[in-house]
PASEBA-1860 file (N, C-alpha, C; in nm, 3 decimals):
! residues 96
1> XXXXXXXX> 0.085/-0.117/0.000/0.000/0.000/0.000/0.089/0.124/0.000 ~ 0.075/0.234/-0.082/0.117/0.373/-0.066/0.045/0.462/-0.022 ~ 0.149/0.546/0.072/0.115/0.665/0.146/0.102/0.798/0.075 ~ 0.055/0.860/0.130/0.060/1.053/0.086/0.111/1.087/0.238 ~ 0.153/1.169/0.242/0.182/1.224/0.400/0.135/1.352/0.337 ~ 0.052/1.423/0.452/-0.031/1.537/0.463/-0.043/1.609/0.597 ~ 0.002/1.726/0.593/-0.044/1.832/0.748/-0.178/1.770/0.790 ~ -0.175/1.720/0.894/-0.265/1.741/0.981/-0.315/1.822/1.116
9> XXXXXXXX> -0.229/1.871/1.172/-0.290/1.942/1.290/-0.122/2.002/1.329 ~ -0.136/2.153/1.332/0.026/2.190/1.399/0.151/2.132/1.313 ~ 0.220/2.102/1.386/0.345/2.026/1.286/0.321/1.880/1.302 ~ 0.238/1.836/1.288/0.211/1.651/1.312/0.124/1.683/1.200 ~ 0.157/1.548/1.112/0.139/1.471/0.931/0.082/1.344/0.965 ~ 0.028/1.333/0.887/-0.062/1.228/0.891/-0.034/1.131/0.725 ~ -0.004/0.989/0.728/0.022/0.939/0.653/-0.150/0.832/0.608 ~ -0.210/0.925/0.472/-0.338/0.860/0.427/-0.287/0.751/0.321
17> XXXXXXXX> -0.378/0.666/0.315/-0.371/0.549/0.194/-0.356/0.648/0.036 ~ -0.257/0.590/-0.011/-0.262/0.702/-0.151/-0.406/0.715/-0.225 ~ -0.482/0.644/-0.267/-0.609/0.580/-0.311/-0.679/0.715/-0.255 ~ -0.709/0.737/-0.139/-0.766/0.846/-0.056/-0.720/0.961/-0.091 ~ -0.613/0.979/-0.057/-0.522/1.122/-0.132/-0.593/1.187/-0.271 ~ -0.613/1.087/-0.341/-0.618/1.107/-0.466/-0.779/1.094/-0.498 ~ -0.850/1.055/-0.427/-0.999/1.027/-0.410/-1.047/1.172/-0.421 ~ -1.003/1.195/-0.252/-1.002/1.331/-0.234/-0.976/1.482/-0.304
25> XXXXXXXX> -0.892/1.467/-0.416/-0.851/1.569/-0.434/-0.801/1.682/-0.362 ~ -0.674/1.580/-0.256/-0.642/1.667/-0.174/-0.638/1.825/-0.103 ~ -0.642/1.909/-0.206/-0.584/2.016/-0.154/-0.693/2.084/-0.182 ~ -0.815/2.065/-0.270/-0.884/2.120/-0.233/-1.009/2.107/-0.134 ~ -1.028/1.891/-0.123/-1.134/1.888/-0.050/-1.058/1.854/0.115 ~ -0.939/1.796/0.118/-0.877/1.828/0.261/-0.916/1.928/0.347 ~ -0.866/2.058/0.288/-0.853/2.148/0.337/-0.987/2.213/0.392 ~ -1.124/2.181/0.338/-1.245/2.234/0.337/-1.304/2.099/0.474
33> XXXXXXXX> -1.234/2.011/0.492/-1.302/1.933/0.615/-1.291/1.996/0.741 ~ -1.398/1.964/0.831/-1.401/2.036/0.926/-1.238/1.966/1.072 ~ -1.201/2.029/1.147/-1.139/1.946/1.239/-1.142/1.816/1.247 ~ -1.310/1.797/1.286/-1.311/1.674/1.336/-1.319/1.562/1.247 ~ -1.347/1.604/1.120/-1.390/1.529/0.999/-1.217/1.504/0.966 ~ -1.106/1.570/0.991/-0.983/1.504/1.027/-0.934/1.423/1.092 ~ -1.026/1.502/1.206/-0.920/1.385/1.327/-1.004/1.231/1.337 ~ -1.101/1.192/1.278/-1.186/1.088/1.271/-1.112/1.014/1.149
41> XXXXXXXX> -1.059/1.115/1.016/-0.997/1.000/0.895/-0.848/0.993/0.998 ~ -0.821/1.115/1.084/-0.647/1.025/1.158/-0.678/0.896/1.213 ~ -0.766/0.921/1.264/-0.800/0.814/1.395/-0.798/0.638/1.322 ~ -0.888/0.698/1.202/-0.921/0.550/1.102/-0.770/0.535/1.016 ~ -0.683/0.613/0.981/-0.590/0.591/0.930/-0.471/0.528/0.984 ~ -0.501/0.592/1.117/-0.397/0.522/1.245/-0.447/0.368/1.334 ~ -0.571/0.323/1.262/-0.560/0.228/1.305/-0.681/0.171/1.400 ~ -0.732/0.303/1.426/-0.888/0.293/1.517/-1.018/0.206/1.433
49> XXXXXXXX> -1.015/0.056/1.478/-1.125/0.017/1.378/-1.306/0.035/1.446 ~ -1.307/0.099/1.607/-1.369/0.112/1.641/-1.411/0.242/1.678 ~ -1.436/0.372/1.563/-1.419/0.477/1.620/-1.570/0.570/1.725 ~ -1.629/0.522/1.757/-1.755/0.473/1.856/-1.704/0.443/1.992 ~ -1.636/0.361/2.014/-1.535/0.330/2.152/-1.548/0.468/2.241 ~ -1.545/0.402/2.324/-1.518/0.566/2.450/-1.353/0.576/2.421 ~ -1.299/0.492/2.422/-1.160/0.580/2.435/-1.117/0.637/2.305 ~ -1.161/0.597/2.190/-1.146/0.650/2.067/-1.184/0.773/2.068
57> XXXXXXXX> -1.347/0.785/2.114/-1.394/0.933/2.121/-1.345/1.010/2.188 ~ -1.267/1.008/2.317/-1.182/1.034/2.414/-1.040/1.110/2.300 ~ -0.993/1.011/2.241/-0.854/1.050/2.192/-0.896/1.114/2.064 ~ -0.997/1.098/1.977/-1.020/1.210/1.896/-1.091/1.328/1.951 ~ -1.157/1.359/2.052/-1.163/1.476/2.141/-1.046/1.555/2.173 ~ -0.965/1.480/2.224/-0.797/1.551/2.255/-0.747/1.563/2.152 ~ -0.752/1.554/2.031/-0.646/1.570/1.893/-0.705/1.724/1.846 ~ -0.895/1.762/1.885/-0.934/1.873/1.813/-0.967/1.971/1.950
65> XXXXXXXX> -0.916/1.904/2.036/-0.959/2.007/2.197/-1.062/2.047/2.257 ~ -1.164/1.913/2.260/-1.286/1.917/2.268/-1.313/1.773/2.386 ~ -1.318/1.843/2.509/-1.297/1.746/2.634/-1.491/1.702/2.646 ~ -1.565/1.705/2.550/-1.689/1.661/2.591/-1.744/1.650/2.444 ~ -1.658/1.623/2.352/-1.722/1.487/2.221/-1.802/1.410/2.246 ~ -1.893/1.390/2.160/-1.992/1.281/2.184/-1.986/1.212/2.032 ~ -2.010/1.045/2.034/-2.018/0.976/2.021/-2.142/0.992/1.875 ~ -2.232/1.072/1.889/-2.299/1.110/1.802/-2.223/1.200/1.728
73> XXXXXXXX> -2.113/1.307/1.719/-2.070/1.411/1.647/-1.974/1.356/1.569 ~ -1.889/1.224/1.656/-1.831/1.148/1.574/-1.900/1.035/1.451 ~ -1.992/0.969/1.469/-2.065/0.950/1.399/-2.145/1.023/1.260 ~ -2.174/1.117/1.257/-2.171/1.237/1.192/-2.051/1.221/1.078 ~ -1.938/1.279/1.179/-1.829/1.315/1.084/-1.782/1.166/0.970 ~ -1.812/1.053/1.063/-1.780/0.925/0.995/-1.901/0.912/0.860 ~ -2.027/0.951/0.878/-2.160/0.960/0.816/-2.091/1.007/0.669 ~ -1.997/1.153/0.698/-1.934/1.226/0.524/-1.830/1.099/0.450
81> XXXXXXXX> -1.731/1.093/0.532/-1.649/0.965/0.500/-1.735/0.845/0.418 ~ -1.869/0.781/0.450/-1.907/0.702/0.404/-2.027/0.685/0.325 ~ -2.026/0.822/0.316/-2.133/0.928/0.183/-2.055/0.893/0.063 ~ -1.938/0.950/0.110/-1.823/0.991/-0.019/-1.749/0.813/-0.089 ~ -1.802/0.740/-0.014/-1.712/0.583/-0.052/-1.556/0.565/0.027 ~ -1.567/0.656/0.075/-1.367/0.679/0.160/-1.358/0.591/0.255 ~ -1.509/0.556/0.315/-1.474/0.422/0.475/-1.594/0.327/0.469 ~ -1.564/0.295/0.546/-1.663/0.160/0.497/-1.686/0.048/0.660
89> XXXXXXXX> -1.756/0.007/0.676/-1.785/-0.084/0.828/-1.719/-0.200/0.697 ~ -1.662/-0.249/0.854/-1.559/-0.402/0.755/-1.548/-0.479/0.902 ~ -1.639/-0.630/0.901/-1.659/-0.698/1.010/-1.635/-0.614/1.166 ~ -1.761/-0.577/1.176/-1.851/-0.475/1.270/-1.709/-0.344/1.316 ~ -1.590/-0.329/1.213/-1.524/-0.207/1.214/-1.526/-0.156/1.144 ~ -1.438/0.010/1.141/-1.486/0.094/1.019/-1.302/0.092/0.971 ~ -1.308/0.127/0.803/-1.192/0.143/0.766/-1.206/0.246/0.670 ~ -1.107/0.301/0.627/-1.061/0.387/0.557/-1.058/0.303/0.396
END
């Protein structure tokens, strides 16, 4: 599999599936996602196949500085991801 490495938050990059990169049309639809609609593709890119989990919602709360995320807002943001074909539930997890 190939990477894109892309700014994600401050000086921390985030390495997406190239496929995605290029789905996306990086630079212009990246840039137009909201925070959290980031830190939900980090979370799935890094490996979170459960991003629903309390501690998931927990650690994507702390990536956008939001100490009272809910579980529904993440859901949401996962909702655009799987509008667009970018993630997908894959045996009761979600992937990129």
């Amino acid at each position: 599999m190939h990477f894109a490495i892309i700014p994600h938050s401050g000086d921390r990059y985030l390495a997406l599936p190239a496929r995605l990169h290029e789905a996306l049309g990086f630079e212009d639809h990246w840039l137009r996602l909201t925070p959290l609609q980031r830190a939900v593709a980090a979370a799935l890119a890094e490996g979170a196949e459960k991003p629903f989990a309390e501690a998931t919602v927990k650690d994507i709360g702390r990536r956008i500085g939001d100490k009272t995320l809910s579980t529904g807002r993440v859901q949401t943001a996962l909702k655009k991801w799987a509008r667009e074909g970018l993630a997908s539930s894959i045996a009761g997890g979600w992937r990129l």
